[in-house]
NUPA-197213 format. One record per residue (C-alpha): x negated, y, z. Coordinates in steps of 0.001 Angstrom, whole numbers, plus 500000, padded with zeros to 6 digits. Layout:
BEGIN
<atom><u>X</u><v>Y</v><w>Z</w></atom>
...
//
This chain:
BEGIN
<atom><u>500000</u><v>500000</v><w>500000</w></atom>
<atom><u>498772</u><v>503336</v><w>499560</w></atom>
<atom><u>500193</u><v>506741</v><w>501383</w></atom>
<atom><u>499899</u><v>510303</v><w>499929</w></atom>
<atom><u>500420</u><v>513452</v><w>501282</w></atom>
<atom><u>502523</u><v>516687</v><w>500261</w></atom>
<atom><u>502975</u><v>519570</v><w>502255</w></atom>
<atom><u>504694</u><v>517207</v><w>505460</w></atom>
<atom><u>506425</u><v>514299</v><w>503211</w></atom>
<atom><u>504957</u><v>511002</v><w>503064</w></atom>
<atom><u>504936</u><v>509137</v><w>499820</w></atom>
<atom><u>504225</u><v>505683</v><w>500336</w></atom>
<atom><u>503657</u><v>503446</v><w>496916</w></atom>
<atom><u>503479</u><v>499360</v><w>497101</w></atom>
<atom><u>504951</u><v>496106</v><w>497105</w></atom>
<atom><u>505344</u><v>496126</v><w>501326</w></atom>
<atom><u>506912</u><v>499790</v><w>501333</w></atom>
<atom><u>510820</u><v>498508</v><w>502288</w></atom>
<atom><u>509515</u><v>497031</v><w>505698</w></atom>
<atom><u>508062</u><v>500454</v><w>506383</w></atom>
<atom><u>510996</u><v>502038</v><w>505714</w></atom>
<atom><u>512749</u><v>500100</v><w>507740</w></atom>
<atom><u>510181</u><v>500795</v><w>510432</w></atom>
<atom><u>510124</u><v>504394</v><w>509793</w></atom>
<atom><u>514249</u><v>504408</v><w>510097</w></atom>
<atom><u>514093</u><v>503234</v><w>513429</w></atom>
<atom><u>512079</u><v>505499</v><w>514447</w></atom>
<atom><u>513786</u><v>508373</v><w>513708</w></atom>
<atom><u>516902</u><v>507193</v><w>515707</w></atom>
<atom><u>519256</u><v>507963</v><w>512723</w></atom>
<atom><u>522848</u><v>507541</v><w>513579</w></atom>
<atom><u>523797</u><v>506449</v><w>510439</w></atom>
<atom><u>521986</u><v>505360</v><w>507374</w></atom>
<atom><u>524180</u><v>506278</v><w>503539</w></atom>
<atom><u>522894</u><v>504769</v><w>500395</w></atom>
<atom><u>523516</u><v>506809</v><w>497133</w></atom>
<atom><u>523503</u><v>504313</v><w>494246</w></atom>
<atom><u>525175</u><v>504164</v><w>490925</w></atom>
<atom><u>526293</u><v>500606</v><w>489100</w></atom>
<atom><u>522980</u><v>499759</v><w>488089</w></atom>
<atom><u>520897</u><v>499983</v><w>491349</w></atom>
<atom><u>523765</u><v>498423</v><w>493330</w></atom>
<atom><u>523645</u><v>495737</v><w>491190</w></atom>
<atom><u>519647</u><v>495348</v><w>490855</w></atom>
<atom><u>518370</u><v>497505</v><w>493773</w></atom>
<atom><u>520486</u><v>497511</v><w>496607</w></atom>
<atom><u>520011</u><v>493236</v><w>497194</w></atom>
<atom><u>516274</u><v>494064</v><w>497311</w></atom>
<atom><u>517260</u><v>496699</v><w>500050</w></atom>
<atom><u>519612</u><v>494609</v><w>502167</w></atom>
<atom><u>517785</u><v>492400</v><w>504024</w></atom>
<atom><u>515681</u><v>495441</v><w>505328</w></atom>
<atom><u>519108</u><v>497565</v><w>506020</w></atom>
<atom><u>522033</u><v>497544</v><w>509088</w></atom>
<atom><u>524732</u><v>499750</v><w>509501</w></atom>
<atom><u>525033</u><v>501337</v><w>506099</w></atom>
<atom><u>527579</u><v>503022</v><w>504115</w></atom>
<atom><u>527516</u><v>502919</v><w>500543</w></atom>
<atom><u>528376</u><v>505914</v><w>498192</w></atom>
<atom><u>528518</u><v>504619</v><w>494693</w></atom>
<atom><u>528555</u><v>506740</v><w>491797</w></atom>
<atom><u>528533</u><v>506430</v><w>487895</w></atom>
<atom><u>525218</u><v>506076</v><w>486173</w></atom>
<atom><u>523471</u><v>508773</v><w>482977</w></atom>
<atom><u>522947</u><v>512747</v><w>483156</w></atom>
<atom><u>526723</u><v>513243</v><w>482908</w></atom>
<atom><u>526958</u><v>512328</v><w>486312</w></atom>
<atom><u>525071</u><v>515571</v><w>487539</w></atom>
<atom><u>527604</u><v>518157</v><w>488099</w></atom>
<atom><u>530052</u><v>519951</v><w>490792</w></atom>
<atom><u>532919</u><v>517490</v><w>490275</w></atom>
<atom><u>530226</u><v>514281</v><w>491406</w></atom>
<atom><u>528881</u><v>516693</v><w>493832</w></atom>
<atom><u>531959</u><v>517391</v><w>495548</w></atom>
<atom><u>532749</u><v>513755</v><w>495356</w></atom>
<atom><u>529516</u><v>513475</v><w>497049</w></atom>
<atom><u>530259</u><v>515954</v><w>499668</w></atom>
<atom><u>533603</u><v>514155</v><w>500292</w></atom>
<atom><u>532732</u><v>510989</v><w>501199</w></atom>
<atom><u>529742</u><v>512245</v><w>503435</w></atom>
<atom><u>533176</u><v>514591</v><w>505334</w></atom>
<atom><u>534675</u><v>510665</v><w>505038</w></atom>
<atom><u>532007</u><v>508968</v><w>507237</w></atom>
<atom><u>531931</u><v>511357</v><w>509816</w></atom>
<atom><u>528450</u><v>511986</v><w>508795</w></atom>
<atom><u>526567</u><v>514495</v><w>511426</w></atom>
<atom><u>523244</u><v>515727</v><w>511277</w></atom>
<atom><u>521178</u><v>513162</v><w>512774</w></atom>
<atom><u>522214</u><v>510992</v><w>509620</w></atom>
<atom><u>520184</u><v>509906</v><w>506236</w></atom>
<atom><u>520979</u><v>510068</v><w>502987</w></atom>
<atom><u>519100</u><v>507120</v><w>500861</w></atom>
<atom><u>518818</u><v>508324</v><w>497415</w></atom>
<atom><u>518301</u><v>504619</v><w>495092</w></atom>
<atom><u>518135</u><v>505087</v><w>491975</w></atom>
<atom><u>516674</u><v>507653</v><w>489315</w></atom>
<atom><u>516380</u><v>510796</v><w>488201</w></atom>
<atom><u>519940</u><v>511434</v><w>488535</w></atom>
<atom><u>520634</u><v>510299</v><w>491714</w></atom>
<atom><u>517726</u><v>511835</v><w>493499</w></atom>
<atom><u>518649</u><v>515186</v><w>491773</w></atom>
<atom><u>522301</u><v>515430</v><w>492877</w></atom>
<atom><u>521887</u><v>513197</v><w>495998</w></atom>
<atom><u>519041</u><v>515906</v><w>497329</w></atom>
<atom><u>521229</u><v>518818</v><w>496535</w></atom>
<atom><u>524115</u><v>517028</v><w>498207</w></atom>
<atom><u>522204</u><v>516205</v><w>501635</w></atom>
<atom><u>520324</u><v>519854</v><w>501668</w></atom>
<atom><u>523989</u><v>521736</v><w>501440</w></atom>
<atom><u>526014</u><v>519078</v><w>503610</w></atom>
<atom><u>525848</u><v>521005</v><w>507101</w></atom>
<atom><u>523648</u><v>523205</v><w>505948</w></atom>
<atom><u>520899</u><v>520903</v><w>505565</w></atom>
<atom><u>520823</u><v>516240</v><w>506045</w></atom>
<atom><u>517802</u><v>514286</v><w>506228</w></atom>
<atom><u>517359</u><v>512427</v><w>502570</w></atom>
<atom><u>514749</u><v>509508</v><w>501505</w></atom>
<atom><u>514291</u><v>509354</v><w>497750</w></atom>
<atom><u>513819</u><v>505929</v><w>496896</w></atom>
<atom><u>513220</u><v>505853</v><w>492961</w></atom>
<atom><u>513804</u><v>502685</v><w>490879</w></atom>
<atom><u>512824</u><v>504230</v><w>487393</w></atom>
<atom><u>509151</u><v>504567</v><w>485930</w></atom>
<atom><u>510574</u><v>508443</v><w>485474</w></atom>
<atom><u>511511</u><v>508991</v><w>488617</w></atom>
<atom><u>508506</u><v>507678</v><w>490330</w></atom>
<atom><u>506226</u><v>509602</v><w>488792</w></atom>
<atom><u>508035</u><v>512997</v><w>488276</w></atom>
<atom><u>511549</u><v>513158</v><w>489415</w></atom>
<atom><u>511494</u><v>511997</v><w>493049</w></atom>
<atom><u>508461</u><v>514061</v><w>493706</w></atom>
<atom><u>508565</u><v>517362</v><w>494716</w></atom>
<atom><u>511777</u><v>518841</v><w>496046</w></atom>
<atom><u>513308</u><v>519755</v><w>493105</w></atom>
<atom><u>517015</u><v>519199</v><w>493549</w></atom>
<atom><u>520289</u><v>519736</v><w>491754</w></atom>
<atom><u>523057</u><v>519549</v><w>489205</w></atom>
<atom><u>524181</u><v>520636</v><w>485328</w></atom>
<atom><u>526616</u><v>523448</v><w>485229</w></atom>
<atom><u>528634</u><v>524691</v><w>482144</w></atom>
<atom><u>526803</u><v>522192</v><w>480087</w></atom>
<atom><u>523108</u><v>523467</v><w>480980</w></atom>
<atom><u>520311</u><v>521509</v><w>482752</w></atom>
<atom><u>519415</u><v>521776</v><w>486399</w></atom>
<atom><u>521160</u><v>525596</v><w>486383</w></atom>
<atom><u>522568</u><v>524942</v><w>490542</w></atom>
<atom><u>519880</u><v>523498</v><w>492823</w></atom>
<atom><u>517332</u><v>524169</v><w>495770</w></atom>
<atom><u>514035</u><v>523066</v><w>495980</w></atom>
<atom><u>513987</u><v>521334</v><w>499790</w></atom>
<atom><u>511795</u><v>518099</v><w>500460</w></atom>
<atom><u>512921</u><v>515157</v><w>501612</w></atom>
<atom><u>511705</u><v>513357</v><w>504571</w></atom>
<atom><u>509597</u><v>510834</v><w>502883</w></atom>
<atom><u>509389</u><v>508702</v><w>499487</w></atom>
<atom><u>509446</u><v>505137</v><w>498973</w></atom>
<atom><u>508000</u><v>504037</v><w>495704</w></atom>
<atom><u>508214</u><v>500239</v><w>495323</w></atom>
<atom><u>506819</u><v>499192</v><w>491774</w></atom>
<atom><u>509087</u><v>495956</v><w>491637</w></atom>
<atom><u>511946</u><v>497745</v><w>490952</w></atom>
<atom><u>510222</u><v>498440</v><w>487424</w></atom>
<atom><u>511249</u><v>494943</v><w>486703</w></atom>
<atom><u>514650</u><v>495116</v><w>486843</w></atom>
<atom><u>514512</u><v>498083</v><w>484047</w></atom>
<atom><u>515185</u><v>497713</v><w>480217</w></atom>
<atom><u>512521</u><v>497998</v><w>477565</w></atom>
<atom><u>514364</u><v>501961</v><w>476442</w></atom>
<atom><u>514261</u><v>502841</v><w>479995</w></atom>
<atom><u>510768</u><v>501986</v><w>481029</w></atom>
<atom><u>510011</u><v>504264</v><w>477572</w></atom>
<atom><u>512132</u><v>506981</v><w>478315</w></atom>
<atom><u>509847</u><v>507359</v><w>481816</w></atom>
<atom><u>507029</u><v>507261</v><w>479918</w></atom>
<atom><u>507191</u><v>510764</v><w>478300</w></atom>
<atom><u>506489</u><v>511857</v><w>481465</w></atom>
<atom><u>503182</u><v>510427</v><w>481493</w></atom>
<atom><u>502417</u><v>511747</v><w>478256</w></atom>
<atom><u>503059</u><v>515305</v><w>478921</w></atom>
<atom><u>501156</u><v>515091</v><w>482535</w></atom>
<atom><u>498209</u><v>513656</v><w>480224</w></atom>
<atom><u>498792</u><v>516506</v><w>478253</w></atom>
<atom><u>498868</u><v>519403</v><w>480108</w></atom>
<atom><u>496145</u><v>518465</v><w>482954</w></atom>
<atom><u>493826</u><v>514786</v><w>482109</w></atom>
<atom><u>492369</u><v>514674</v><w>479019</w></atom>
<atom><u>490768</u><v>511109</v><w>480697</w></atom>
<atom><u>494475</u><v>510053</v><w>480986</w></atom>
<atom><u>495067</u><v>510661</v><w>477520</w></atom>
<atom><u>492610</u><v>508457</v><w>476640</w></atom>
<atom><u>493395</u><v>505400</v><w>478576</w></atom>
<atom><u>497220</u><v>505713</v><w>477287</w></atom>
<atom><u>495573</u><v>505187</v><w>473849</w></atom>
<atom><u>493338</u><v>502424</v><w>474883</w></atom>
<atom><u>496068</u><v>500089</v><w>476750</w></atom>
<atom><u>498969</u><v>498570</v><w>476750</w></atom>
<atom><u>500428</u><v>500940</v><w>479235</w></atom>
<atom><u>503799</u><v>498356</v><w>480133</w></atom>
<atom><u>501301</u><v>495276</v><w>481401</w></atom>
<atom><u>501490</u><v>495462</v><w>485090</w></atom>
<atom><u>498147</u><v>495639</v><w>486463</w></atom>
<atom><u>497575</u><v>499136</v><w>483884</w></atom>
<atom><u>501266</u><v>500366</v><w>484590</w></atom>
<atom><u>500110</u><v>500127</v><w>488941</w></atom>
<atom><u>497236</u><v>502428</v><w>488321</w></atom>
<atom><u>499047</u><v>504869</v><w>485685</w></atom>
<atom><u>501259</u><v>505286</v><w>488486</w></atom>
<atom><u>499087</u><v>506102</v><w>491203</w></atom>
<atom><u>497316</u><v>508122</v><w>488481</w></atom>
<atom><u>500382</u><v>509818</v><w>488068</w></atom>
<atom><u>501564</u><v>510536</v><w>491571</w></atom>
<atom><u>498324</u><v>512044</v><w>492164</w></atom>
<atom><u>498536</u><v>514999</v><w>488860</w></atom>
<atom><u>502204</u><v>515796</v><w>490437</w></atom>
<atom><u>501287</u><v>516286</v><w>493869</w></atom>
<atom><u>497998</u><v>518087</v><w>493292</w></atom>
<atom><u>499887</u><v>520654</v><w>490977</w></atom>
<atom><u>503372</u><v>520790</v><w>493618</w></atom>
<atom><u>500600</u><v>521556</v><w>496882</w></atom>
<atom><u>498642</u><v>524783</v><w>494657</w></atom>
<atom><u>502249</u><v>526124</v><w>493615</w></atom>
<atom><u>506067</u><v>524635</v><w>495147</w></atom>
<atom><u>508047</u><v>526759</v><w>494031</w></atom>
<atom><u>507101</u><v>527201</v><w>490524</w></atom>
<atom><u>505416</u><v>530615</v><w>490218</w></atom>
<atom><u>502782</u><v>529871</v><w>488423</w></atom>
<atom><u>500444</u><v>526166</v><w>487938</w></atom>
<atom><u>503879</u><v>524335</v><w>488563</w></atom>
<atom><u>505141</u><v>525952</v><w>485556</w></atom>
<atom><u>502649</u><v>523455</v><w>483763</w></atom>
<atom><u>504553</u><v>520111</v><w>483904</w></atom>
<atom><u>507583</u><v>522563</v><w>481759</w></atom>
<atom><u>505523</u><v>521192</v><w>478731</w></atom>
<atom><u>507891</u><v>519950</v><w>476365</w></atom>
<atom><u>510948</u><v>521122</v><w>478333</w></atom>
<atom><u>512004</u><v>523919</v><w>477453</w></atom>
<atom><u>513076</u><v>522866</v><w>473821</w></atom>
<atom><u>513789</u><v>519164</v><w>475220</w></atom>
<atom><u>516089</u><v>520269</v><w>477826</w></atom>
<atom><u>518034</u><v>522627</v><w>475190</w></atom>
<atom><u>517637</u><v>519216</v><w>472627</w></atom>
<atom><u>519243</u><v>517186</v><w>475265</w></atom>
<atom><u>522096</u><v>519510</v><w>476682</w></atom>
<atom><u>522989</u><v>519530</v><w>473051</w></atom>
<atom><u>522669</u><v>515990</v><w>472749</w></atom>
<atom><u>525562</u><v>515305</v><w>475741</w></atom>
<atom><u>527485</u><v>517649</v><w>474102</w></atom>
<atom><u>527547</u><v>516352</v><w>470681</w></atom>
<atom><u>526310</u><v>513006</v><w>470413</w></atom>
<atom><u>528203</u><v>509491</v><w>470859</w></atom>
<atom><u>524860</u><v>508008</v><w>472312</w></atom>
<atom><u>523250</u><v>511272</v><w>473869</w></atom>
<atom><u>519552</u><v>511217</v><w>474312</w></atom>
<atom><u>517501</u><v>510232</v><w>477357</w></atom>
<atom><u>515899</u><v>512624</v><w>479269</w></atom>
<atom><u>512374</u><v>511008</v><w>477941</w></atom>
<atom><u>513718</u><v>510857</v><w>474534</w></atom>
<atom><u>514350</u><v>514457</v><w>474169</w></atom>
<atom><u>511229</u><v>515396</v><w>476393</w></atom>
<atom><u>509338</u><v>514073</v><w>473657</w></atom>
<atom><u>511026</u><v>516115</v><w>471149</w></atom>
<atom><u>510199</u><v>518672</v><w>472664</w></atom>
<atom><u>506755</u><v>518102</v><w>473398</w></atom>
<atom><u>506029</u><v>517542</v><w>469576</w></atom>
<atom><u>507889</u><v>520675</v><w>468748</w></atom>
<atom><u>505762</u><v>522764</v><w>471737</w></atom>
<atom><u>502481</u><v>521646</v><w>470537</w></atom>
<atom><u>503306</u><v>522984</v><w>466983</w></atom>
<atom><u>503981</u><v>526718</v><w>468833</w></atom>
<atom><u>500555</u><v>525370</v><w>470483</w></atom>
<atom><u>499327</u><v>525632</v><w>467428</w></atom>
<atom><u>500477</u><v>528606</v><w>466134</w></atom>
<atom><u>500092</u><v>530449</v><w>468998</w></atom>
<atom><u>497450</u><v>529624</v><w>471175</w></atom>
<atom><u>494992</u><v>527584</v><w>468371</w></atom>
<atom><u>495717</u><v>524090</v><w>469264</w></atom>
<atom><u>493590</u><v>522155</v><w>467218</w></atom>
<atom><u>495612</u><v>520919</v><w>463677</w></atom>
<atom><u>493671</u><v>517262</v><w>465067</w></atom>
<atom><u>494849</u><v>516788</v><w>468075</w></atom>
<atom><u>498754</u><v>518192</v><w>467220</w></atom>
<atom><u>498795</u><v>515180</v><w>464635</w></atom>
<atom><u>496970</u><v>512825</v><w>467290</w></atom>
<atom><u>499344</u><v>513548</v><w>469820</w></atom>
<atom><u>502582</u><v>513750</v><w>467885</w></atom>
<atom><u>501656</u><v>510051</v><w>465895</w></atom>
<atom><u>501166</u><v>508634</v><w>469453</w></atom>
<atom><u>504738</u><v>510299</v><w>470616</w></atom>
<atom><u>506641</u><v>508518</v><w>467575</w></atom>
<atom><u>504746</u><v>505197</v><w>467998</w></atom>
<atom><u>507217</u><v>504686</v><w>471526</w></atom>
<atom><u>509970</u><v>507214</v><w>470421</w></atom>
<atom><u>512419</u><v>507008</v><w>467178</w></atom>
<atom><u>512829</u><v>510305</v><w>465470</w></atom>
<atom><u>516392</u><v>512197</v><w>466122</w></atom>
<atom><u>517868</u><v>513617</v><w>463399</w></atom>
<atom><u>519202</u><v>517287</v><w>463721</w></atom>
<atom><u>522079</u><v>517817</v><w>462033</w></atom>
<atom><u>522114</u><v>521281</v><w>461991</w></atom>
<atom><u>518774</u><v>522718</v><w>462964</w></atom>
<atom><u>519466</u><v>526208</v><w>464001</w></atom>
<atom><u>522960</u><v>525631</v><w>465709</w></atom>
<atom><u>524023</u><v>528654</v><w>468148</w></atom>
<atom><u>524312</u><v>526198</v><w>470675</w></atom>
<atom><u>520385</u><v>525009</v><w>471026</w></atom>
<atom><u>519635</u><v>528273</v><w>470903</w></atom>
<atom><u>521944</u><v>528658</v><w>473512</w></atom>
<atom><u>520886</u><v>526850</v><w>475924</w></atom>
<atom><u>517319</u><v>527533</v><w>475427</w></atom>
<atom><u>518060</u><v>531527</v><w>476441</w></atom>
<atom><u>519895</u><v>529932</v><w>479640</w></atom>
<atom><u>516588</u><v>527934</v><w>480721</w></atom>
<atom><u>515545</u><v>528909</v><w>484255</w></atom>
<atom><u>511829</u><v>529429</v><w>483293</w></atom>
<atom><u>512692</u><v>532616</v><w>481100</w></atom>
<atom><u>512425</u><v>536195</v><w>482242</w></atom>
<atom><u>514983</u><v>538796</v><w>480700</w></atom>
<atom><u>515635</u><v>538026</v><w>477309</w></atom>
<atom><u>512522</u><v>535822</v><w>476301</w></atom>
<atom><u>512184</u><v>532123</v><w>476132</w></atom>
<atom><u>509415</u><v>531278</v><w>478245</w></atom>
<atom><u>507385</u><v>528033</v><w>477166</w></atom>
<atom><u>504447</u><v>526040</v><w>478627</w></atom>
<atom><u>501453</u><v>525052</v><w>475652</w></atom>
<atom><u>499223</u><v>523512</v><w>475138</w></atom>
<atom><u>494968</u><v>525042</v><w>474564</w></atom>
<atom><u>494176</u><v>521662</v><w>474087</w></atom>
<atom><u>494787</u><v>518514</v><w>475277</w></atom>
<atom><u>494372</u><v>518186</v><w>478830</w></atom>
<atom><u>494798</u><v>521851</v><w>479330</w></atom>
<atom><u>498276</u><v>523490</v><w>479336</w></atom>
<atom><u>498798</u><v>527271</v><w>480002</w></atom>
<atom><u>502169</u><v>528948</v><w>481142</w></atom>
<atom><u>504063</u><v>532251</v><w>480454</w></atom>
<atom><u>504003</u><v>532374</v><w>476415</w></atom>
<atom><u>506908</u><v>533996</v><w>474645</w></atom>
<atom><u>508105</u><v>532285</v><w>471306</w></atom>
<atom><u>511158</u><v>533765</v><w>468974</w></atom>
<atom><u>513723</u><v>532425</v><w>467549</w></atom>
<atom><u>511948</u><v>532028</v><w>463693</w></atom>
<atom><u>509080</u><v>530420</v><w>465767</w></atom>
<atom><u>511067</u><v>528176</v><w>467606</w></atom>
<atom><u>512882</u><v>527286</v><w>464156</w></atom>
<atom><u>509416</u><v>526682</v><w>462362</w></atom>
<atom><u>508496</u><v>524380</v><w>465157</w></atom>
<atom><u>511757</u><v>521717</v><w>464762</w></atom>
<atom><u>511203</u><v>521996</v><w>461064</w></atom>
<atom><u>507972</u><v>520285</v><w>461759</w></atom>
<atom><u>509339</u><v>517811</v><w>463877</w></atom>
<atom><u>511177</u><v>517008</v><w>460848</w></atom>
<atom><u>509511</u><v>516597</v><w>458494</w></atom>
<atom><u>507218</u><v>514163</v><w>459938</w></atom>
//
């Protein structure tokens, strides 16, 4: 097992971490212990969880990004009023991105503030999601508008969980260790291209490897001045690629899916902009579509990705703020791209 440290939460990462947390419940006394899962980790996770559990209440909730808004929140908030849940309670997030994003917000606003455990069960949410207070839901449509950044008491990361997980979804995770590769370990970058990064020994130490970029960058800057604004590589245009996705699209995109979008589409403004080399924009956006299929846009320049771009929370005023890239292994924040720019850039993405 190994233990890392940021600000006061403990992450813990290993196959012995569920006896720990059942040591570290006890502990703490709690009253009560409430499990937020949706249909997938009850059905996969939550038997792993049992035998190390007493006393719980269950609050079960549908699974995807459609999930995260005021109406699950509320739901949320309703069955917490339901169990008589006080304040010397705990709020289990299982699951991924999705239900350590709504389940935070939900336990930081219940009585002004309930103790929650993420415990992630995605390669995503491991590495990214469940790390670092960020907390929240969709509104009107656009991604993580309502939230608070507030830290939960600890993390359990228990790699076994990976198992359990589909081919797509192990992929979808993986953008995220693209774009940390990206923006901050040029050595990363080149062990993704030398290995098969899904074998199990490699995917154990991409994951430590991982945990260790997010919390170095979370300690210099939590709430997102300045260095945090470094893992928004690739998010700005994938967030606004996969609001319009939900909106639109039968089968919306993953979150990794249209992270990687985005990422091919910010390294052209890289580019452009800030002289990314023309070698390592083809090297990087070849190694992108090797795990992820291309998305067709049917209309390029709709109002509505443009939309939601100019309603992402990393702009000031007017201006759509991006994260690029110098080179690889070296991202740099606060750059202002236009509308024709932004346009040039998914015109590259297809044409490839």
């Amino acid at each position: 097992m190994k233990e890392y440290n940021l600000r006061k939460v403990r992450i813990y990462t290993g196959n012995d971490v569920l006896e720990l947390l059942l040591e570290n419940l006890i502990e703490n006394s709690y009253s009560q212990v409430i499990i937020l899962v949706d249909e997938n980790t009850e059905k996969l996770c939550l038997p792993m969880l049992d035998k190390y559990l007493f006393n719980t209440k269950i609050i079960k909730i549908k699974s995807g990004e459609q999930q995260k808004t005021l109406e699950i929140a509320q739901y949320i908030w309703n069955e917490l009023m339901r169990f008589n849940t006080s304040k010397n309670s705990v709020l289990l997030n299982l699951g991924g991105g999705v239900i350590g994003d709504i389940g935070g917000f939900c336990a930081a606003t219940f009585k002004r503030g309930l103790d929650f455990i993420n415990i992630p069960t995605t390669l995503l949410a491991m590495i990214d999601a469940s790390i670092g207070g960020k907390t929240g839901i969709d509104f009107n449509g656009v991604k993580n508008t309502i939230g608070i950044i507030t830290d939960p008491k600890a993390i359990y990361i228990y790699p076994d969980f990976l198992n359990s997980l589909p081919k797509e979804e192990m992929i979808n995770g993986f953008a995220e260790v693209i774009k940390h590769a990206l923006i901050v370990d040029v050595d990363l970058w080149e062990k993704l291209k030398k290995v098969d990064v899904f074998e199990s020994q490699k995917l154990n130490s991409i994951i430590n490897d991982n945990i260790k970029i997010k919390i170095k960058i979370v300690a210099k800057d939590p709430f997102e001045q300045n260095e945090r604004k470094l893992l928004n590589f690739g998010h700005t245009i994938g967030h606004a690629i996969e609001s319009y996705s939900l909106k639109h699209d039968q089968k919306p995109l993953k979150h990794g899916e249209a992270i990687a979008i985005g990422m091919i589409c910010e390294a052209f403004l890289s580019r452009e902009m800030i002289d990314l080399s023309n070698k390592e924009l083809r090297s990087l956006s070849e190694y992108i579509l090797r795990f992820f299929p291309k998305y067709s846009f049917k209309s390029i320049l709709s109002p509505d990705l443009i939309g939601f771009m100019y309603h992402d929370k990393k702009n000031i005023g007017e201006e759509i703020n991006f994260t690029l890239l110098k080179r690889i292994g070296k991202g740099s924040v606060n750059h202002v791209c236009t509308e024709h720019q932004i346009a040039r850039a998914l015109n590259y993405y297809d044409s490839l």
